[in-house]
C-alpha positions in Angstrom: -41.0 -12.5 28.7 -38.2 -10.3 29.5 -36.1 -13.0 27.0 -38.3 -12.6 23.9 -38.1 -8.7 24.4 -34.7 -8.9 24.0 -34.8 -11.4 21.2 -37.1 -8.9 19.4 -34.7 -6.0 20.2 -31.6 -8.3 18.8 -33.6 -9.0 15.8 -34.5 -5.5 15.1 -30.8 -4.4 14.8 -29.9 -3.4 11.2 -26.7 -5.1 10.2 -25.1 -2.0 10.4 -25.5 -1.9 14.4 -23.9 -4.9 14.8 -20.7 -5.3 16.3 -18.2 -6.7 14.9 -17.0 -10.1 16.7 -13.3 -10.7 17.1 -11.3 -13.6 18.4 -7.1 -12.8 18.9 -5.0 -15.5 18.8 -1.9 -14.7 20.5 0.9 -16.8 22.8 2.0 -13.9 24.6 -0.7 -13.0 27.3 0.4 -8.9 27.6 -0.1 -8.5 23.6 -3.7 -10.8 23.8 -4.6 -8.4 27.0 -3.3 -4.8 24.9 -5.2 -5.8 21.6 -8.4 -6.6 23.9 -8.5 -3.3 25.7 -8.1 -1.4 21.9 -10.6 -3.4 20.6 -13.0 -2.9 23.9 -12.4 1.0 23.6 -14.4 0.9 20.6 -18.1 0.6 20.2 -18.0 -0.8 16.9 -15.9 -4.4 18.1 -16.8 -7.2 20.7 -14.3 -9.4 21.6 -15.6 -13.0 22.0 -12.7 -14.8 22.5 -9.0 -15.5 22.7 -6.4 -18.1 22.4 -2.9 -18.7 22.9 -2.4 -21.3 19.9 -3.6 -22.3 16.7 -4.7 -25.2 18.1 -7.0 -23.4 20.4 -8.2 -20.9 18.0 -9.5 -23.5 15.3 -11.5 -24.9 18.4 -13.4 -21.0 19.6 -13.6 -20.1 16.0 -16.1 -23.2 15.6 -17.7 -22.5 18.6 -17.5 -18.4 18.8 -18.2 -18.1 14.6 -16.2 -14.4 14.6 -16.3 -11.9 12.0 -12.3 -11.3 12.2 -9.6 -13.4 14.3 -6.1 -11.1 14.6 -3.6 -14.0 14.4 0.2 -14.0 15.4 2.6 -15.6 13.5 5.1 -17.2 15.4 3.3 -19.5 18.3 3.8 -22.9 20.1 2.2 -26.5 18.8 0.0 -24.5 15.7 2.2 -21.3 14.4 0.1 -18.9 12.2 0.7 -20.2 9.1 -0.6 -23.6 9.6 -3.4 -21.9 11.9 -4.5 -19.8 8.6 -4.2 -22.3 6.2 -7.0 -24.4 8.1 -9.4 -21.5 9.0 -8.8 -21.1 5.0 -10.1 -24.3 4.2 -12.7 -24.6 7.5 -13.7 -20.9 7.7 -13.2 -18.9 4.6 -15.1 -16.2 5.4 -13.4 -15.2 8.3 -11.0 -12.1 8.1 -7.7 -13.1 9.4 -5.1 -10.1 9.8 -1.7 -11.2 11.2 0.7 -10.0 13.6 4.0 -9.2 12.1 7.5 -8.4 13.6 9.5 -5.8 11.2 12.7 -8.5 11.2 14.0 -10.9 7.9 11.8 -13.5 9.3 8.5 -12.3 9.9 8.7 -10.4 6.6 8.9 -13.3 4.6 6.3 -15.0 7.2 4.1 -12.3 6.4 4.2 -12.5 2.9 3.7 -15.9 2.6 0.3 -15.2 4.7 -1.0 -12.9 2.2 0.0 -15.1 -0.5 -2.2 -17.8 1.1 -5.5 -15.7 2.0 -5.1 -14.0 4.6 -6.8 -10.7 4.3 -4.2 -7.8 6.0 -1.3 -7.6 8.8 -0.1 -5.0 11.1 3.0 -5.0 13.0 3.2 -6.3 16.2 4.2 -3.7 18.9 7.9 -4.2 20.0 8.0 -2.0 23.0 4.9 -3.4 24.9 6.9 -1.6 27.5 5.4 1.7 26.8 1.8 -0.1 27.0 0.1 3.5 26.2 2.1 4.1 23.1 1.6 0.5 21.8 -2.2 0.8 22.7 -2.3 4.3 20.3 0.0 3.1 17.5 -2.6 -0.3 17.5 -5.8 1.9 17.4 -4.5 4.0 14.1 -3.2 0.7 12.5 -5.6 -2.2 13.8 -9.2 -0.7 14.0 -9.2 0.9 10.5 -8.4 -2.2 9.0 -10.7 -4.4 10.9 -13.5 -1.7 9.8 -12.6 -1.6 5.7 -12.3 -5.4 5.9 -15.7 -6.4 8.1 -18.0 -3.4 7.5 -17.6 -1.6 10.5 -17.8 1.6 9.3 -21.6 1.2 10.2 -22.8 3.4 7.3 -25.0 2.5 4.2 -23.0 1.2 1.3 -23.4 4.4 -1.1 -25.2 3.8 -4.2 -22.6 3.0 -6.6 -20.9 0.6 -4.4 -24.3 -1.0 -4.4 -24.5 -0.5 -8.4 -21.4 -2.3 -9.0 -22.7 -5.1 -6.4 -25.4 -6.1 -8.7 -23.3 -5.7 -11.6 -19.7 -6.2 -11.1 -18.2 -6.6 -14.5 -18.6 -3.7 -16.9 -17.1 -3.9 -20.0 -18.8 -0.8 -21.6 -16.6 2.5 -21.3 -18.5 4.9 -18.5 -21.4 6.9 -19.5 -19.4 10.0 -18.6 -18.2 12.4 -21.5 -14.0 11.2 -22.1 -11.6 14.1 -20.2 -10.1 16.5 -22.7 -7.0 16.5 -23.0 -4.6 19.0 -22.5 -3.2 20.9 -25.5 -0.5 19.5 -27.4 -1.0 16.2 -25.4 -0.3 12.7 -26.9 -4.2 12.2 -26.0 -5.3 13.6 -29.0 -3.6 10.7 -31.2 -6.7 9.0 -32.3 -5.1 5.2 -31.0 -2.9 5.0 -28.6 0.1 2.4 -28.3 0.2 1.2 -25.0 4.2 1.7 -23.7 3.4 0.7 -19.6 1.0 -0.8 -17.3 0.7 0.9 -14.7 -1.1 -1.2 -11.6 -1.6 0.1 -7.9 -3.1 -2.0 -4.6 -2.9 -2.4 -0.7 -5.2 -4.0 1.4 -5.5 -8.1 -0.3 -3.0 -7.1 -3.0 -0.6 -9.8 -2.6 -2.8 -12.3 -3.4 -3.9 -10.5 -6.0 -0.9 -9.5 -7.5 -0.1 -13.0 -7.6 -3.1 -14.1 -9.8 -2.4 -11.9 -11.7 1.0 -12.0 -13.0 0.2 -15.8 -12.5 -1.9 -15.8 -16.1 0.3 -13.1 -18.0 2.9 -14.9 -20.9 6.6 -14.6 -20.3 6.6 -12.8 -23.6 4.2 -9.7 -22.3 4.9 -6.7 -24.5 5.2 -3.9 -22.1 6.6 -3.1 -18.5 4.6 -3.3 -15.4 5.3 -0.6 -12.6 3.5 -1.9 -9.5 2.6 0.3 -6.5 1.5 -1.8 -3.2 1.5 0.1 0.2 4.0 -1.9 1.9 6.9 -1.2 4.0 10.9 -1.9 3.6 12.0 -5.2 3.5 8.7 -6.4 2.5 8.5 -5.3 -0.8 11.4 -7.5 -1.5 10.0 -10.5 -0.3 6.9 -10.3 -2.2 8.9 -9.8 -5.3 10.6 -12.8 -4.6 7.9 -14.9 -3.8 6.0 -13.1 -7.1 9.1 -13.7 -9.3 8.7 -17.3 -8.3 5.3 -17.6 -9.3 5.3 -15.7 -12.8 6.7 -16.0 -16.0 7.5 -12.7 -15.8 10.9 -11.4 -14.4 9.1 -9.6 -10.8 11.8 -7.4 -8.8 12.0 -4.6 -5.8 12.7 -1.5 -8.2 16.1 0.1 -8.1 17.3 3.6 -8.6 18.5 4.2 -12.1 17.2 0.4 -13.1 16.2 0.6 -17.1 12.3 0.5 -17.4 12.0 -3.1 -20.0 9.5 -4.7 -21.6 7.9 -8.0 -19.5 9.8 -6.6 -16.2 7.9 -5.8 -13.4 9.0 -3.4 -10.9 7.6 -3.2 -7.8 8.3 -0.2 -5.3 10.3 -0.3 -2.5 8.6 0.1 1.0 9.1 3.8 2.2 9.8 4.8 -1.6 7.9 7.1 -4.1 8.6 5.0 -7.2 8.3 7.4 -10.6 9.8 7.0 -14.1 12.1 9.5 -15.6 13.8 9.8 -19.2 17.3 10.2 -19.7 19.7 9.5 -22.7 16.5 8.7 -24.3 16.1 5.8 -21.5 12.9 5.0 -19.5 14.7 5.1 -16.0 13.0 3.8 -12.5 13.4 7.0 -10.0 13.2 6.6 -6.1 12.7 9.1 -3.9 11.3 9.8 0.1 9.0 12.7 -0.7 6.4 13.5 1.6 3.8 10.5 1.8 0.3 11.1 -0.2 -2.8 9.9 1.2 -0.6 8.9 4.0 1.5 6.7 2.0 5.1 6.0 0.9 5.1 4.6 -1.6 1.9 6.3 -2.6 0.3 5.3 -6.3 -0.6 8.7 -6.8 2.9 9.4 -7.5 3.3 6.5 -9.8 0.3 7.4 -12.0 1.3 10.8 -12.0 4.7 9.6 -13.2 3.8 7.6 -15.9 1.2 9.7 -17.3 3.9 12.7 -17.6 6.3 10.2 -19.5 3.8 8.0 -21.5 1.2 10.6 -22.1 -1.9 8.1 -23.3 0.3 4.9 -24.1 -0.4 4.2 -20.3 -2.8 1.0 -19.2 -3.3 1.7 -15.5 -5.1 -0.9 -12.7 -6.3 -0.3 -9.7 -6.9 -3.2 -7.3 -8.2 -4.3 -4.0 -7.1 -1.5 -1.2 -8.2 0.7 1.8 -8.4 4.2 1.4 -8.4 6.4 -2.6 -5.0 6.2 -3.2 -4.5 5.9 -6.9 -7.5 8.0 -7.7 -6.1 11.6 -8.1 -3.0 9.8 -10.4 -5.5 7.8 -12.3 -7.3 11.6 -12.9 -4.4 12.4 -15.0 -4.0 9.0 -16.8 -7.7 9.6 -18.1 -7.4 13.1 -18.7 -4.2 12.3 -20.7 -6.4 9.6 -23.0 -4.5 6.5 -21.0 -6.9 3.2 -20.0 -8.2 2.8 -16.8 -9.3 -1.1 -15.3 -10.9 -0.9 -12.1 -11.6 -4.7 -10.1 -14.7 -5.4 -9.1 -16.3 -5.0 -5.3 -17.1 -8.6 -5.6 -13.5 -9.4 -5.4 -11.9 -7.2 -3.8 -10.7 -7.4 -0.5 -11.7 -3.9 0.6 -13.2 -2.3 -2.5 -11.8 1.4 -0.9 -9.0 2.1 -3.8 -11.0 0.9 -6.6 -14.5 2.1 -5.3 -13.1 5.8 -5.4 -12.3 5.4 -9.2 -15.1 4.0 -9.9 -17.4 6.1 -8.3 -15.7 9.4 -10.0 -16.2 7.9 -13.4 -12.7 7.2 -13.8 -12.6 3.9 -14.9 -13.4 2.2 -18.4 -13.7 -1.3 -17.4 -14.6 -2.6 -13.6 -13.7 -6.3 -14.0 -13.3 -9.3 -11.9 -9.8 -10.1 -10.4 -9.7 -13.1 -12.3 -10.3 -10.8 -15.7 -7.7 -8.4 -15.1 -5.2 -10.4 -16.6 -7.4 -10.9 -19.7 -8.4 -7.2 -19.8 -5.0 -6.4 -19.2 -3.6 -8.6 -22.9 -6.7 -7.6 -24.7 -5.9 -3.7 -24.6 -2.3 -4.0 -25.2 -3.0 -6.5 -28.2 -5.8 -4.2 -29.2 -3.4 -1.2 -29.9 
């Protein structure tokens, strides 16, 4: 009796009451015991599970089915990136956010996560010694993400998240009257010629980045200024691995680099990235202003940017990411007559960044991540 009463109870819970279920996957025993006591402080996580390979972990994510698994790369018989690759293939709707050291090596380890599915990272605490300060940086860093990515938040997705659910591709432009634009602004030219895209992402942007630039020609008309919050030494890896992968010519921006045509710049970690003119040149500008939205680099500042320099010749994207950053920039790029693409919540890691456009009436098209590419060539060709 007392078993179906709770069954009933269980059964009663909305989704939104549910906890979410983690497993961490970890060979050092003081980082699985710090990350369980974070993820125990909060009502909103259960942990059902941990492992000290990737060997174990395929085994208790059969049998524990979790929501999220926090995975470390570097580990004994199964490291992380093998581990990942097989919860891919196995469990695909897990979300798997590795543990990354800030060194050469677990840079490029961590990219090549991303690049393969996995859905976020966080760095791994280096000082486990100071276990209080470790435990605080991993509850501002590790519990939002886990939340974006696995619907912790426990509210009621608001109603034009749940509009853009039932229809995620939206070719039409918004319903809402076009921004004026400001006197004597380049808006008022009745068809713009597109000079930049402008695209900005975080949370899943890697992999999406990466599709992409995957399906735009080596000959691509314009440049491509790319914001993803990311820190130093990352940023370069991922324009490596990118450059790789594209036609295009991908690199880490530069201070005073020339902005050219099918070049894409990507901004440094711990750097606002703007464009300024000079000698009648486009020139990529760095700098370590305060962060925005709690970011640096922030795409706020590059929309801003580009808007002040290209008036409406600006094609601006805003992909997969935690958090509004990008909306306040994109403002301007709308109010200045530029283009705004928005992807999709269907597939977007965390639909945060683009949501916020969205649901401000910002954006002209919301498109799938496999149509930004093709959204992307059909505006520029258009003009």
């Amino acid at each position: 009796m007392a078993d179906s009463v709770m069954q009933a109870s269980m059964a009663g819970r909305t989704n939104a009451e549910r906890r979410i279920r983690v497993l961490i996957v970890d060979d050092s025993g003081l980082i699985r015991r710090l990350i369980s006591r974070v993820l125990e402080g909060d009502p909103a996580f259960e942990v059902v599970g941990t492992a000290s390979n990737g060997v174990i972990a395929l085994e208790k994510a059969a049998q524990l089915h979790p929501d999220a698994i926090t995975l470390d790369i570097e580990m004994p018989e199964m490291d992380g990136l093998e581990t990942l690759t097989h919860l891919q293939r196995d469990f695909p709707k897990i979300k798997v956010i590795m543990f990354s050291t800030l060194t050469e090596r677990g840079a490029r380890s961590t990219i090549d996560s991303l690049l393969r599915g996995a859905s976020d990272y966080v760095t791994k605490p280096s000082n486990t010694g100071q276990f209080d300060e470790a435990e605080s940086r991993l509850r501002t860093t590790l519990l939002p993400r886990l939340k974006s990515l696995c619907g912790a938040s426990i509210a009621k997705p608001l109603a034009a998240e749940a509009r853009a659910m039932a229809a995620p591709v939206v070719s039409a432009a918004p319903a809402l009257s076009p921004m004026p634009p400001r006197m004597g602004s380049v808006a008022s030219r009745r068809a713009p010629h597109y000079r930049v895209v402008a695209i900005g992402l975080s949370t899943g942007g890697p992999a999406a980045l990466s599709e992409v630039l995957a399906q735009m020609p080596g000959d691509f008309p314009l440049p491509i200024l790319v914001t993803q919050h990311m820190p130093p030494l990352f940023t370069q890896f991922l324009a490596d691995r990118l450059n790789a992968r594209s036609a295009l010519n991908v690199m880490e921006a530069r201070e005073g680099q020339e902005v050219e045509p099918g070049k894409v710049y990507i901004a440094p970690g711990d750097y606002h990235m703007r464009v300024v003119v000079r000698d009648n040149k486009t020139l990529i500008a760095l700098d370590q202003g305060p962060p925005e939205n709690s970011c640096r680099p922030a795409v706020d500042v590059m929309m801003r940017s580009v808007s002040d320099v290209f008036g409406a010749d600006v094609v601006a994207a805003i992909l997969t990411g935690m958090g509004h950053d990008g909306r306040r920039g994109v403002e301007q790029v709308r109010r200045q007559g530029g283009y705004v693409i928005a992807q999709d919540n269907a597939t977007s890691v965390v639909w945060g960044m683009p949501g916020a456009v969205v649901e401000a009436g910002l954006a002209h098209q919301v498109v799938g991540l496999h149509s930004i590419a093709d959204a992307l060539l059909a505006k520029v060709r258009a003009a």
